[in-house]
N, C-alpha and C positions, 0 to 999 in steps of 0.2 A: 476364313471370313471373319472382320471385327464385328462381333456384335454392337448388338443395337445401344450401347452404352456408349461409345465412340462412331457417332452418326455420320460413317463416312459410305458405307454401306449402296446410298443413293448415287454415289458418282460413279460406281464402275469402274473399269479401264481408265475413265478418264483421271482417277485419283494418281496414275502412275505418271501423270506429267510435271506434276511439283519436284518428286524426289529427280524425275530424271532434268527438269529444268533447273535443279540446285547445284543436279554434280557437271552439267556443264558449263554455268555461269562458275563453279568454283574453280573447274579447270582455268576459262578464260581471263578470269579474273586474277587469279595469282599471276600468271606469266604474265601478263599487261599490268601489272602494280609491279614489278618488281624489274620490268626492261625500259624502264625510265632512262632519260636522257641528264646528263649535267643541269639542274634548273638555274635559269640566270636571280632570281629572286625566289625568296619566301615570304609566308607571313607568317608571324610569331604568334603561338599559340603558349600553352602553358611556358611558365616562365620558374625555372629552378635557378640554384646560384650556381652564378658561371657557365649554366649553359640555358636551354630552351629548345620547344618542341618546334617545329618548322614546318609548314606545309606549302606544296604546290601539285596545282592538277588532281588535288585527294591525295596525294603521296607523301607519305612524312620521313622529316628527318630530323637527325639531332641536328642542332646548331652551338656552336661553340666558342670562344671569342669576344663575346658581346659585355656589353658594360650595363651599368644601373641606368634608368629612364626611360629603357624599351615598354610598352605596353601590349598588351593580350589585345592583337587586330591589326599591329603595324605591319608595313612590308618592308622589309632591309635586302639590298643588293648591295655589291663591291667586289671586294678583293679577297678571295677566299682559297682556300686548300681541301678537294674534294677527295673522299676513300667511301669506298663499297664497307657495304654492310650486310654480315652473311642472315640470311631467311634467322628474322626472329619474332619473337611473341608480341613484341611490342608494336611493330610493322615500321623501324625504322628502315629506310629505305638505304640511306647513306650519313653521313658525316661531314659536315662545312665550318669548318676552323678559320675564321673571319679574324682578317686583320685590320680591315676598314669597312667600314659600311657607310650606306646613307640610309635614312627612313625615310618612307612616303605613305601615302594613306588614300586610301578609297574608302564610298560608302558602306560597306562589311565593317572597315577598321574605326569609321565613328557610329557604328551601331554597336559594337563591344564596347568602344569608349564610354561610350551613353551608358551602356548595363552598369558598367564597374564604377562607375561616377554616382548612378543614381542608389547602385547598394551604397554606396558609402554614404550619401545623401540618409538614409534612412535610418542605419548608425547614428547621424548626428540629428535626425529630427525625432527617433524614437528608442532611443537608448542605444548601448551596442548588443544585448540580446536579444531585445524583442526585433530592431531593426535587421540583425543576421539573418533571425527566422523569417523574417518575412521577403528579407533578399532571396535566400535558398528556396523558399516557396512557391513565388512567384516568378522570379527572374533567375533562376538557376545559379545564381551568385552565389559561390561555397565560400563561408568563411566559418569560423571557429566560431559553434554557441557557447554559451556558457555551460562550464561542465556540469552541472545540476542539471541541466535540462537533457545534455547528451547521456547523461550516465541513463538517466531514468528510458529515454527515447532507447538507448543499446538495449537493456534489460525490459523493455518491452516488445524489442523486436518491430517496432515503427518504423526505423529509420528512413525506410522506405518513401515514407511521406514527403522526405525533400527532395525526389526526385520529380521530376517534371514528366506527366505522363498523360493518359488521357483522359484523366477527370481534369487536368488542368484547360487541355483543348477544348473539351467539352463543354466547360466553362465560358471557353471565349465565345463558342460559337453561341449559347443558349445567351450570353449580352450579346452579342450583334445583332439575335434577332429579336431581342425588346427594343435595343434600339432602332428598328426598322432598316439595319444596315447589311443584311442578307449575301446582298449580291455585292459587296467589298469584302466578306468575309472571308473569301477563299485567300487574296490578298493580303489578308489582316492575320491571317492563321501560319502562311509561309513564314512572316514577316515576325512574327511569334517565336516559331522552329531556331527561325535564324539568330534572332535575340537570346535565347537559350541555350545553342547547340550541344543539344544530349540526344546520346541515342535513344533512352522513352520517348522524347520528345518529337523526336524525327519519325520513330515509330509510330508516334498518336499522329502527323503529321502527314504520313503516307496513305494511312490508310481514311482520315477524313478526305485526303483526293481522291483516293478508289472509290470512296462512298459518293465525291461529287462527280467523279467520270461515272458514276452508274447512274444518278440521275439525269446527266445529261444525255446517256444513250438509250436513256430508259430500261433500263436493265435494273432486276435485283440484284444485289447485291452480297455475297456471301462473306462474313466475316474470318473464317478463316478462309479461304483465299485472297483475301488483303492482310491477313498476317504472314500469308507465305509468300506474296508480291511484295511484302514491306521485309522479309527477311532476305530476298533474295537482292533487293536494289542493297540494300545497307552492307550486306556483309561482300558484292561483288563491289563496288567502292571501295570499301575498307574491309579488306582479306582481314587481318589482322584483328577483326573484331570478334573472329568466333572464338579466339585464345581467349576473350575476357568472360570471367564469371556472371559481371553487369549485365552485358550482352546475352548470354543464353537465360539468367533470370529473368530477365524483363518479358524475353519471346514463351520460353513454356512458363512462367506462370499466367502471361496471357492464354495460353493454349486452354492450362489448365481450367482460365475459367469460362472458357467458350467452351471446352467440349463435358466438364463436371457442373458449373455453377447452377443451372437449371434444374439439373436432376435433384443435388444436394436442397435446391434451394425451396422443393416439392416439399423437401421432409424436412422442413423446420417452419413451413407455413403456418404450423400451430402457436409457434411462436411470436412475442411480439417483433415487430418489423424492427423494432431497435436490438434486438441479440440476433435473431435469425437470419437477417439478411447479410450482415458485417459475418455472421459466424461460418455459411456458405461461402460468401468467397473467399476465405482464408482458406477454410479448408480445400476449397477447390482448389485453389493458387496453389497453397501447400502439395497438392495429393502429388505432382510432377515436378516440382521445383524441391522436393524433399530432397531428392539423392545429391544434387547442387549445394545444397546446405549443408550438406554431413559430409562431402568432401573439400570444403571451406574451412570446416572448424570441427575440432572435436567435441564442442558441446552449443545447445539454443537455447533460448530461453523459452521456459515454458509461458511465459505473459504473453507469450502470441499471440496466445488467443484470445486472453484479456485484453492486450493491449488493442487489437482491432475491432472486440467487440465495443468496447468503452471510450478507447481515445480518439480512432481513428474518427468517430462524428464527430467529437470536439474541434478536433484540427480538421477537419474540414469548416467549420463554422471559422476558425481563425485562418483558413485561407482566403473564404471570402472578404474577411473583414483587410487583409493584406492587399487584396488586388483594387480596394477601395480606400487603403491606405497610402498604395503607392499611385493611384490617378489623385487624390488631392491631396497629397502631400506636397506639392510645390504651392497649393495656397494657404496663408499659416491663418489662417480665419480657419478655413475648413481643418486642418491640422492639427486645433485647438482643440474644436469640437468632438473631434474622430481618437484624440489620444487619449482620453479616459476610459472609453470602451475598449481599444487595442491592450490596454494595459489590463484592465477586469479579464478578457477573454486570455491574453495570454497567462495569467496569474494562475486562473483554474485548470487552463491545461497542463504547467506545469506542478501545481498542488494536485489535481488528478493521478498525473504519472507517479510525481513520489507515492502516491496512495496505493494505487496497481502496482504497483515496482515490486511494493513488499510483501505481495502475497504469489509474486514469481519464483520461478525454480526453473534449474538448469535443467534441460533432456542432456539423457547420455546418449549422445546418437551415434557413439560407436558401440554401445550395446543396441539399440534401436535397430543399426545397418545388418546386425544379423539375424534378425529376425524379421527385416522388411520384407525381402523374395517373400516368404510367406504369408505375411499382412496384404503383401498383393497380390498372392493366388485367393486366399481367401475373400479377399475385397471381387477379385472377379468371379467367383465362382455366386454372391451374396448378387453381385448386381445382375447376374445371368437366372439367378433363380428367382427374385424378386425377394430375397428375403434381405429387408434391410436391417431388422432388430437385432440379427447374430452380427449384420457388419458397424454397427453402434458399438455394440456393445466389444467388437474387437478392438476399434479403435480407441475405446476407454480404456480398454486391458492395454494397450501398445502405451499410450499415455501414461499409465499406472506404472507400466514395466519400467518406463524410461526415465521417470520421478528420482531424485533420489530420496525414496522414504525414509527406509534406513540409514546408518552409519555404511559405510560398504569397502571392501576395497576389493577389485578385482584385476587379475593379472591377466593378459587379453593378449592371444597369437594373430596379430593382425599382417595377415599376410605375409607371415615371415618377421616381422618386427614385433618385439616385444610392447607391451603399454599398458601399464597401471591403472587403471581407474579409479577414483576415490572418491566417493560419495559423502560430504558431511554439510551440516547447516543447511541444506536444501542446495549446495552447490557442487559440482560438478569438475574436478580434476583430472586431466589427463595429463599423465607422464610418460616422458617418450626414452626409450633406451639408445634414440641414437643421437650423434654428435649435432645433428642440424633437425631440428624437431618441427614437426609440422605449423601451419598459422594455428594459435590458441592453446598449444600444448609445451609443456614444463619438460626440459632436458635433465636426466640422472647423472649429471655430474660428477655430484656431492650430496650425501644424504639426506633427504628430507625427510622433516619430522610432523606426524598429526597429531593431534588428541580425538582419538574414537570413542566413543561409550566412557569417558570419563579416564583412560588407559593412553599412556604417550606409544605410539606408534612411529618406528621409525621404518623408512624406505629407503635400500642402497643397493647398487651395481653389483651383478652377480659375481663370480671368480672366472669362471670362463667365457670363451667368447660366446657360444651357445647357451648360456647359463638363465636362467629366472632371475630376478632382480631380488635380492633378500628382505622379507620383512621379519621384522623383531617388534614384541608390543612387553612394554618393560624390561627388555633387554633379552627376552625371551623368544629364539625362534621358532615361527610358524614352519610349519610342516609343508614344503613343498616342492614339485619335482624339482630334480637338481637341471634340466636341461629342457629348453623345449621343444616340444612336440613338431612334426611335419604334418604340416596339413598345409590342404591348396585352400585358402580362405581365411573364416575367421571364426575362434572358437578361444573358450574360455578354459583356463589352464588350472586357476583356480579361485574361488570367492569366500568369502568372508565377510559377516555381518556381526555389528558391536554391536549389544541392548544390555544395558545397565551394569557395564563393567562386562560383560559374559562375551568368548568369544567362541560365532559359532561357523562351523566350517558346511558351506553350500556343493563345496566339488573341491 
């Protein structure tokens, strides 16, 4: 039985109809995404050079053929050359190699228009950075910020902010009903979704219907059974969407903070509402959305937590000041007035970030990954006994462990694959022994060189194919097995820590 920590408990029997209502819509839903017919048309969604993503009926394809002056929302039909396409990640369905086309457009295709026309509107009425951030914020419009702002937004682990999700819905709805506009709002919020089209957004979008189908039948309403009614329409539409990392962050770090953000958010009560409330739902977010993160990348930053203790109010102050930048920015009276403050608010957000930035550090989260299983027996055995002061305090030691405090270098059996760790400046190296290296991690090539503890350190490719990768610190090699170990998992082969020239061996 789950304890009373994961308050599913109340539902009984009845909790075994999600999972069994997911593996049959998954069932039905691949075979019917994938026995598609020849489509006479598509509409042009993302647009790459030389080709373009294509959809009909929810079903995508590549498209190929096509010339400059298509736009994100036309529909093109003609003369094309159809090929199957085998089950992939992507959820192309097939392949349409266009010799001729024509375009034509519906209102879908000038409601994209409209977004992409008015991001660019905002570029040219308030700079091109402050106006990207505020396309991306509001209207889901990606374009390139300016790399100061991006570097500092990466290394505090925010980036999250430009996604469209449901503080932004929330948004709408809390102005429709100052403006007494209530009952259009269900209208207004579709209408929203569709302007946007992101899966947060369709997500926050589903479940403000679940919450208005439950008052209109008078029913409470439970939030996570509208997260598992909002996972279940989204990913039977688009199969192809559970392959995306987007996709499963978005749904358990919601999870996360429906079924942790309350408990977590008991014990920081003492706390002002300005650290404590931003600092539970990260961690909440975090507590389930971790293992998604550590197989993304081999290192995070640790501003996480800075950066949503501290930035994330900010940038929400400049999102509102964004969605009152873009209703009057087509009058340059009001545009006049409005761009002094757009410019002060965005200035301290990102003089804020560079401030946060620099007291960030990379987590090693493939040291972290082996010692999580644990963090989470002990984390459940802490919330089963009510004792939270030993679960604090572990997760400052998981945090401390993951630091790089030290100088470090450690040589890591991940699963069968060799990978170096290297810990210096407060940053965080992963080097990989194989020819095609993970996202975020450094391929052994050709020798790489450190300075540790003041001492040049060099790292290079072992001699045999089982071998440990060699280190030498002043041309001097370290001591270590000639081959590695068998293990089913992941364990440390050997570590070593510089302090003031000295080098000392941990295993």
């Amino acid at each position: 039985m789950v304890s009373a920590t994961i308050p599913l408990r109340k539902y009984g029997k009845k909790a075994l109809v999600i999972p069994a209502a997911a593996a049959a819509a998954a069932f039905l839903s691949v075979n019917l995404y994938y026995s598609a017919s020849i489509p006479d048309s598509v509409r042009i969604g993302r647009i790459y050079s030389y080709r373009a993503e294509g959809t009909n009926s929810g079903r995508k394809y590549m498209v190929e053929g096509i010339e400059e002056g298509l736009k994100e929302g036309d529909i093109i039909n003609g003369t094309f050359i159809y090929e199957d396409m085998p089950v992939n990640k992507d959820g192309y369905v097939g392949r349409l190699v266009f010799s001729q086309y024509r375009i034509s457009t519906d209102l879908l295709s000038r409601i994209k228009r409209t977004r992409a026309e008015l991001g660019e509107d905002l570029k040219d009425w308030y700079g091109y950075d402050h106006g990207s951030l505020m396309g991306s914020l509001v209207l889901g419009y990606r374009t390139e910020l300016s790399p100061d702002r991006m570097a500092t937004m990466e290394s505090l682990g925010i980036l999250h902010i430009l996604s469209i999700s449901g503080f932004h819905i929330a948004l709408v709805e809390k102005l429709l009903e100052r403006l007494r506009l209530r009952k259009s709002g269900f209208a207004a919020i579709l209408l929203y979704g569709a302007v946007v089209d992101s899966v947060p957004a369709y997500r926050a979008v589903l479940m403000s219907i679940y919450k208005a189908f439950g008052r209109v039948v008078r029913r409470d309403t439970d939030p996570m059974t509208g997260l598992a009614a909002s996972f279940i329409i989204q990913a039977s539409m688009r199969p192809y969407l559970v392959f995306s990392y987007g996709f499963a962050l978005t749904y358990v770090s919601s999870l996360g903070m429906m079924l942790l953000g309350k408990r977590i958010g008991k014990r920081t009560e003492s706390m002002p509402s300005s650290i404590g409330l931003p600092l539970a739902t990260t961690a909440s977010a975090l507590a389930l959305s971790f293992p998604f993160v550590v197989s993304m990348s081999g290192g995070m930053s640790a501003g996480v937590f800075t950066g949503n203790i501290a930035m994330v109010p900010i940038y929400t102050g400049v999102t509102y000041a964004s969605f009152a930048a873009v209703l009057l920015g087509p009058i340059p009276a009001a545009r006049l007035m409005i761009e002094p403050v757009i410019a002060s608010m965005m200035g301290l957000a990102l003089r804020a970030g560079e401030a946060a930035s620099a007291f960030s550090a990379d987590l090693g989260l493939l040291r972290v990954v082996m010692y999580y299983p644990a963090f989470l027996a002990a984390s459940w055995v802490s919330f089963r006994k009510r004792k939270f002061v030993p679960l604090l305090a572990l997760f400052i030691c998981g945090i401390l462990i993951s630091m790089p405090i030290f100088e470090r270098v450690e040589i890591v059996n991940d699963w069968g694959d060799c990978k170096v760790v290297v810990s210096t400046g407060f940053r965080t190296v992963v080097i990989s022994g194989e020819k095609v290296p993970e996202a975020g991690e450094i391929s052994l090539e050709k020798p790489i060189f450190f300075t540790l503890g003041g001492r040049r350190v060099e790292i290079s490719k072992g001699t045999g194919w089982n071998s440990l990768p060699l280190v030498h610190v002043e041309g001097k090699r370290l001591k270590i097995p000639s081959e590695m170990s068998y293990y089913n998992g992941m364990a440390v082969e050997a570590d070593f820590i510089f302090i003031f020239g000295k080098v000392y061996r941990l295993k």
